[in-house]
C-alpha positions in Angstrom: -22.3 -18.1 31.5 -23.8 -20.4 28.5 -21.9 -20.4 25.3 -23.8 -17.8 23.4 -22.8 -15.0 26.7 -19.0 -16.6 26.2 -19.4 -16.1 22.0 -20.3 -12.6 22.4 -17.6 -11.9 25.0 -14.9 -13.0 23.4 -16.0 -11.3 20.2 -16.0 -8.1 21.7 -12.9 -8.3 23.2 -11.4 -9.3 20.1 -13.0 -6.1 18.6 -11.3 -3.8 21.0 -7.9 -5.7 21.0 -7.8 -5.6 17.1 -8.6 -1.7 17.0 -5.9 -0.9 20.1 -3.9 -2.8 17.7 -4.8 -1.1 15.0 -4.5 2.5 16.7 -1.1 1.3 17.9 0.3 0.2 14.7 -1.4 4.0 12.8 0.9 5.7 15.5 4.0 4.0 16.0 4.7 0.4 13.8 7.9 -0.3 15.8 6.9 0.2 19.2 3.3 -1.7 18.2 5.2 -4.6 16.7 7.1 -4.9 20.2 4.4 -4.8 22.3 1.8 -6.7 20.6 4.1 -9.6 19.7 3.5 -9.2 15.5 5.9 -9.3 12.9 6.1 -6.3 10.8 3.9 -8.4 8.1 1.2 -9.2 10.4 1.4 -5.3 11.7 1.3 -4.2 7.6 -2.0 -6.5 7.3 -3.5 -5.2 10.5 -3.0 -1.7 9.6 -4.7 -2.3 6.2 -8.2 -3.8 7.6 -11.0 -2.0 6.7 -13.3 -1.3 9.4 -16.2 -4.6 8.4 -12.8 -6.6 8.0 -12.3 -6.2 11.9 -15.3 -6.8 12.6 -15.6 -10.1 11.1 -12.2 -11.0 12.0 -13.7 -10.1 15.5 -16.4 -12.6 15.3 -14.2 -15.5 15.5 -15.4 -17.9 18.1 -11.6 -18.3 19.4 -9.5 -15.7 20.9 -7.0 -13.5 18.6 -5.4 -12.0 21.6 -2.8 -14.7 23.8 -0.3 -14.4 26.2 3.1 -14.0 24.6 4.9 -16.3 27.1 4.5 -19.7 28.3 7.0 -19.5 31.4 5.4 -19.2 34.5 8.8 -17.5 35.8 8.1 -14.3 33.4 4.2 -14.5 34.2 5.2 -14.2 37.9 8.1 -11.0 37.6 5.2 -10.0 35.6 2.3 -10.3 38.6 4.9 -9.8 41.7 3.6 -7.1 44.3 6.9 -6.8 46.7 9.5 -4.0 47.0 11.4 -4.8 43.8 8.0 -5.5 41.3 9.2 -2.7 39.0 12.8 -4.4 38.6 10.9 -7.6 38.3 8.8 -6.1 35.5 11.6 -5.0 33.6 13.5 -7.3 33.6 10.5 -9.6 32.3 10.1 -7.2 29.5 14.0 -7.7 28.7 13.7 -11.5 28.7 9.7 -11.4 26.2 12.2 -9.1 24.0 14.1 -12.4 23.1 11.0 -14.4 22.5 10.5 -14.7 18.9 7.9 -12.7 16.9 5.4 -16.3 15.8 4.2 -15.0 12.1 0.7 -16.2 10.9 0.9 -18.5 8.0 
């Protein structure tokens, strides 16, 4: 993949991740802000973005999108395939809820 394919890839999924977040935040702000990871400021401002506003925020040449955890203990509840996976993904969700919301500045 040369740098132009990797450009346009991570432009589109930028595009799709800011209008999931944007249909997210239109139907439910408190829920979106929990699962995307955003303050309620940064959900206000998403909401807001007019349609050529995405899309140039899209064209960034650097992901908008990142994991929300940088403990490989959560990513692995999070990816774990045996008998108990669902209490393992819970109870990852319980410990991300104590991670705190980063706010753009």
């Amino acid at each position: 993949m040369n740098v132009d394919d990797m450009k346009a890839e991570i432009r589109d999924a930028n595009l799709s991740y800011l209008m999931l977040a944007q249909q997210m935040i239109r139907s439910d702000k408190a829920a979106a802000t929990f699962r995307l990871g955003v303050s309620l400021a940064i959900a206000d401002l998403l909401e807001r973005l007019s349609n050529a506003q995405l899309l140039k925020l899209a064209s960034t040449s650097m992901m908008l999108a990142r994991f929300r955890f940088d403990d490989g203990a959560i990513l692995g509840m999070l990816t774990d395939h045996g008998k108990d996976s669902a209490l393992a993904r819970s109870h990852a969700a319980i410990l991300m809820t104590g991670h705190t919301v980063e706010d753009i500045v």
